[in-house]
NUZAKE-591390 format. One line per field, with one value per residue: residue number from 1; residue in three letters; x, y, z negated of N, C-alpha, C in turn. Coordinates in steps of 0.2 Angstrom, whole numbers, plus 5000, padded with zeros to 4 digits. Layout:
<pts>
num: c(NUM:...);
residuo: c(ALA:...);
n_px: c(X:...);
n_py: c(Y:...);
n_pz: c(Z:...);
ca_px: c(X:...);
ca_py: c(Y:...);
ca_pz: c(Z:...);
c_px: c(X:...);
c_py: c(Y:...);
c_pz: c(Z:...);
</pts>
This chain:
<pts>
num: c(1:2:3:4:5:6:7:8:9:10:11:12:13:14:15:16:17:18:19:20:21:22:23:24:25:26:27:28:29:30:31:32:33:34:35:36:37:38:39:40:41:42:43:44:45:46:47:48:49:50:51:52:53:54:55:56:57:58:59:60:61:62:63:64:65:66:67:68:69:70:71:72:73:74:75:76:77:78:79:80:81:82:83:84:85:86:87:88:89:90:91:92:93:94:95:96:97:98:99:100:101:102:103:104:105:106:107:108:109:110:111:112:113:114:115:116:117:118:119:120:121:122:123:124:125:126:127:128:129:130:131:132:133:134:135:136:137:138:139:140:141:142:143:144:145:146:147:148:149:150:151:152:153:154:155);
residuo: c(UNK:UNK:UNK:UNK:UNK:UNK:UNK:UNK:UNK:UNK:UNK:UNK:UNK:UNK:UNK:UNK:UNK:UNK:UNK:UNK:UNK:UNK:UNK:UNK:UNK:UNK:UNK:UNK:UNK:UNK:UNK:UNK:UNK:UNK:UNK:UNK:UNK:UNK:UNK:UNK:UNK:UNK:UNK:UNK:UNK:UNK:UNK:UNK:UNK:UNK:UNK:UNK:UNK:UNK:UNK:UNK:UNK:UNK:UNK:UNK:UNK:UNK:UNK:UNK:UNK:UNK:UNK:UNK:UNK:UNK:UNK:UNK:UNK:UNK:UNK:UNK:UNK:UNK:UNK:UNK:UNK:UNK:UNK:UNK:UNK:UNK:UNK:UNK:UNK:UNK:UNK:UNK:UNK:UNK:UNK:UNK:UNK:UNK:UNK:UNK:UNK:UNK:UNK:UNK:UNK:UNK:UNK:UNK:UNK:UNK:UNK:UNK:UNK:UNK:UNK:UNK:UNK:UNK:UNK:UNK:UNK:UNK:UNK:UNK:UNK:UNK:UNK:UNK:UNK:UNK:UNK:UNK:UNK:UNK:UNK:UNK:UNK:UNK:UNK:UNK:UNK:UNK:UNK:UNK:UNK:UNK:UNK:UNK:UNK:UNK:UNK:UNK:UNK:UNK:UNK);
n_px: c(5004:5009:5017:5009:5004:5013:5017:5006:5005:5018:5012:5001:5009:5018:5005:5003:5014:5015:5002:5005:5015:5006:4999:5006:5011:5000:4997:5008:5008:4996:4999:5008:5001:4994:5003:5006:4994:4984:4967:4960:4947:4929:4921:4933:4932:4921:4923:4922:4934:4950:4959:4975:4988:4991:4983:4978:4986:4977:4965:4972:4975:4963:4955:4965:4965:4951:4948:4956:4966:4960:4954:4964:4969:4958:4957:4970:4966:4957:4965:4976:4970:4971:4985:4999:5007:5009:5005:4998:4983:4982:4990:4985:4972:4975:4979:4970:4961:4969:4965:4954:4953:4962:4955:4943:4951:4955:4942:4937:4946:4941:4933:4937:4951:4966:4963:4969:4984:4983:4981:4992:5000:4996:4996:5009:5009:5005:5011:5023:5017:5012:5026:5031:5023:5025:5037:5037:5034:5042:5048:5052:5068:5075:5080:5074:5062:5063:5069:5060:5050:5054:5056:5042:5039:5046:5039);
n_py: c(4994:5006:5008:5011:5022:5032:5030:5036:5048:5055:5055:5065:5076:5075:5078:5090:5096:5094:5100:5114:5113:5113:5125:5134:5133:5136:5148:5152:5148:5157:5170:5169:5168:5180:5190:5186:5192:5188:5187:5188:5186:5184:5177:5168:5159:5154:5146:5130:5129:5127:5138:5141:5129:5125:5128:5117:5114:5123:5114:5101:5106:5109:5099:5087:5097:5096:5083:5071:5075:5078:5064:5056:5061:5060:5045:5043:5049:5038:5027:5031:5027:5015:5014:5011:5024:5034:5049:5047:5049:5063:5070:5067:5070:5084:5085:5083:5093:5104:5103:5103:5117:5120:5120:5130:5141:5140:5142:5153:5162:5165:5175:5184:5191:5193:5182:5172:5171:5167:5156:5150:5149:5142:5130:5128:5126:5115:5106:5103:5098:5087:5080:5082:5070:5061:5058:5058:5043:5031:5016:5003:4994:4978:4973:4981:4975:4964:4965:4970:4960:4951:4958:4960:4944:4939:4949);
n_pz: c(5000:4997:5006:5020:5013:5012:5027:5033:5025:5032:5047:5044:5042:5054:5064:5059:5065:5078:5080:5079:5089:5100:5100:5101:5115:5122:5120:5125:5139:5140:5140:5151:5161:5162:5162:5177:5183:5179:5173:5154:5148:5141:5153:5159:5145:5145:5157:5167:5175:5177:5169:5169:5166:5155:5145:5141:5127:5119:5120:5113:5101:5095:5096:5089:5075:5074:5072:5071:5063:5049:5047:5047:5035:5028:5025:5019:5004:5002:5002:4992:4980:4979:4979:4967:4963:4952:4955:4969:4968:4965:4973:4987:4986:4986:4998:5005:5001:5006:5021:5025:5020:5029:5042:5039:5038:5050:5059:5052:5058:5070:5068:5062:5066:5057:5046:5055:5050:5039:5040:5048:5038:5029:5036:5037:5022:5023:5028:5018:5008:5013:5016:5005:5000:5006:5003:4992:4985:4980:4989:4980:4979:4980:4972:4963:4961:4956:4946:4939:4938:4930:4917:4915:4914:4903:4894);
ca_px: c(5000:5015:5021:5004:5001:5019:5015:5001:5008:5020:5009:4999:5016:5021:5003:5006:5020:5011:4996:5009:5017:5001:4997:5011:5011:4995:4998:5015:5004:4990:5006:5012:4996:4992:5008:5002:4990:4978:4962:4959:4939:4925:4919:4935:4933:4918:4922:4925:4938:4956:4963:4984:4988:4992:4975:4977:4985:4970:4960:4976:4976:4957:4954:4969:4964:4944:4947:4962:4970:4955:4953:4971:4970:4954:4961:4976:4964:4955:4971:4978:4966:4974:4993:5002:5009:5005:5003:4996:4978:4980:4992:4982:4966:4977:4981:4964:4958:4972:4967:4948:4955:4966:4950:4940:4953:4955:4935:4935:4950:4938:4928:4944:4959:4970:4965:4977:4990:4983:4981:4999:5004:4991:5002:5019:5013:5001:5018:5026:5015:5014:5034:5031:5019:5029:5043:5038:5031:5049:5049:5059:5072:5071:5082:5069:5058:5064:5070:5053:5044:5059:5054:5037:5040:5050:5036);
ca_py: c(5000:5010:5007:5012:5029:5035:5033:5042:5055:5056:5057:5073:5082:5077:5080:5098:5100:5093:5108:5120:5116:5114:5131:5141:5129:5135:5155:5154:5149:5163:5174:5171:5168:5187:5193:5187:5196:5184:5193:5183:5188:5178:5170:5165:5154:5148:5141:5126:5129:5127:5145:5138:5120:5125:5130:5111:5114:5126:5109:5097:5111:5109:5089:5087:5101:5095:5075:5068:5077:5078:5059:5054:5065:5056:5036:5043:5048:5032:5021:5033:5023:5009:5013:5010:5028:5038:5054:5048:5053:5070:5074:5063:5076:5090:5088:5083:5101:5107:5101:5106:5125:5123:5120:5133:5147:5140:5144:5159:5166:5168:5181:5188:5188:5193:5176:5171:5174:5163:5149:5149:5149:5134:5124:5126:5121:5108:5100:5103:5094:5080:5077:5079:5063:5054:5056:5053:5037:5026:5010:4999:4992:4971:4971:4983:4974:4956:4966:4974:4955:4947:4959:4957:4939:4940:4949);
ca_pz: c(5000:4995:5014:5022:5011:5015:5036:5034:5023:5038:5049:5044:5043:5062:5068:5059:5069:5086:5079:5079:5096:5105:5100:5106:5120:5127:5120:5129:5147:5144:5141:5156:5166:5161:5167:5184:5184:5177:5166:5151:5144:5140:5157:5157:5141:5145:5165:5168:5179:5173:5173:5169:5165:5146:5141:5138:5123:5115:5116:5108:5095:5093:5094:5080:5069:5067:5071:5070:5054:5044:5047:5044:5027:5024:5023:5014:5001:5001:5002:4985:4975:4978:4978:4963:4963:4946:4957:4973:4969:4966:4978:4991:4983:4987:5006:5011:5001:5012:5029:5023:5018:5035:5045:5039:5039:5059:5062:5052:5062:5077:5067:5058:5067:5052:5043:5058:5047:5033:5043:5048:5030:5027:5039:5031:5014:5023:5031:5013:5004:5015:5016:4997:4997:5010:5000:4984:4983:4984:4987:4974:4981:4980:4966:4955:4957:4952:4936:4933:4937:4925:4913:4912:4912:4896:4888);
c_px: c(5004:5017:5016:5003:5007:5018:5010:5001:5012:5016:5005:5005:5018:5013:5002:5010:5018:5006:5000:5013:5012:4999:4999:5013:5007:4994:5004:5012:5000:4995:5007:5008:4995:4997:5005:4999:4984:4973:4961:4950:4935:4922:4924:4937:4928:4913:4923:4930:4943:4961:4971:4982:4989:4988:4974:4978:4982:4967:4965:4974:4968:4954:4959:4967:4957:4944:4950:4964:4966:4953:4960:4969:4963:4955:4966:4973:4959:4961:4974:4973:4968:4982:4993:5007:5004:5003:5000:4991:4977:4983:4987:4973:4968:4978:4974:4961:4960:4970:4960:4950:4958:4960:4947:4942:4953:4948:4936:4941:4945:4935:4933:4950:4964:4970:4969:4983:4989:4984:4986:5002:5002:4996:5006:5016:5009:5008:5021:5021:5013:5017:5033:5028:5023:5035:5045:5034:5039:5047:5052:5062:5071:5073:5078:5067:5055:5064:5064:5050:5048:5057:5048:5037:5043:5043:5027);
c_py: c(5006:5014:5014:5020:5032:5036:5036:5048:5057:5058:5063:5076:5080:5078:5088:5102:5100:5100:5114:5120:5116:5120:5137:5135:5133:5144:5155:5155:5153:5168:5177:5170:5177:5191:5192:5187:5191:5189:5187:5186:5180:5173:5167:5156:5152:5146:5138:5125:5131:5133:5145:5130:5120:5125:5123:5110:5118:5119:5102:5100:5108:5102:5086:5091:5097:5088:5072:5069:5073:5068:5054:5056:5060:5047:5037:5044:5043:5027:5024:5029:5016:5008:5014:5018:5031:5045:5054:5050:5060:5074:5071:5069:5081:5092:5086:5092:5106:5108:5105:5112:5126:5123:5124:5140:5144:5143:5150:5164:5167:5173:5185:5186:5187:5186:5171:5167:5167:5156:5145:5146:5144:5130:5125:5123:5116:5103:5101:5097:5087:5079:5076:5071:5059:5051:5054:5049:5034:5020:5007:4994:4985:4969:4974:4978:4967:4957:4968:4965:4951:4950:4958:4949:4937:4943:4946);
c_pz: c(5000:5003:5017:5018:5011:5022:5035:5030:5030:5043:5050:5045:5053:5064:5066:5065:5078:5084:5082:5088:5100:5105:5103:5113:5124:5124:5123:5137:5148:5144:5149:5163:5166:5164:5175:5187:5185:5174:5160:5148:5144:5147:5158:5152:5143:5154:5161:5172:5172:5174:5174:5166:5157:5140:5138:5132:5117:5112:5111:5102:5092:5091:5086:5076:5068:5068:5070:5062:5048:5042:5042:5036:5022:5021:5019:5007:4998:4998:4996:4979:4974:4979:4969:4962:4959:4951:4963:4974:4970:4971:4986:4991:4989:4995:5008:5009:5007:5018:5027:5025:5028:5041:5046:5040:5048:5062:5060:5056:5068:5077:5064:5060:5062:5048:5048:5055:5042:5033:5045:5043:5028:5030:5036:5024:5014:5024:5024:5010:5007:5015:5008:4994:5000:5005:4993:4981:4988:4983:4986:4978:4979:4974:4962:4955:4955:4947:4935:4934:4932:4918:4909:4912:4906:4890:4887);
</pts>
């Protein structure tokens, strides 16, 4: 279980790091579709037509942040109930709150751009506290954990 709640702490931190490059992936193509002498407005967002090929990463950004993540963060929280790690629940709590929080300030950025800002900031300490789970659940080495089963057999 040990195993299994580490690759999925992992997990959310690389698909962080996929959120983040999808997103300047697909603001670096309207960048430079603008430049020549693209327009960007509303009928734009809602053609169907592909205005640059980057626009692809708006919807990665979109599918990971409300399906993927939240998903992942939700089994880690499941699967914390049954690891053997004194703090897997609450930090297991802690990154679903996060992905939650990071969800909400992403919608509310459409009506407030400044929460932006916040949303960014959300990520860095989503991907910190997920390294933080990944990394602190160690698994014991084969020698522990003959001397912890030696021990309880003694008592």
């Amino acid at each position: 279980m040990r195993t299994a709640y580490r690759v999925l702490a992992y997990a959310i931190a690389v698909e962080v790091a996929i959120q983040a490059m999808a997103v300047v992936w697909a603001v670096a193509g309207l960048g430079k579709w603008i430049m020549s002498g693209g327009v960007a407005d509303a009928s734009m967002m809602q053609s169907e037509a592909t205005p640059f090929p980057e626009v692809a990463g708006f919807m990665i950004h979109g599918i990971n942040g409300m399906i993927v993540v939240p998903v992942i963060a939700l089994v880690l929280m499941v699967l914390s109930f049954f690891t053997r790690y004194r703090r897997a629940i609450v930090v297991a709590v802690g990154l679903f709150v996060l992905v939650v929080l990071q969800g909400q300030l992403g919608f509310l950025g459409h009506e407030f751009p400044a929460v932006g800002a916040l949303h960014g900031l959300t990520a860095l300490i989503l991907f910190t506290v997920a390294l933080y789970a990944a990394r602190g659940v160690e698994i014991p080495r084969r020698a522990d954990r003959v001397a912890d089963q030696d021990a309880r057999a003694v008592v």
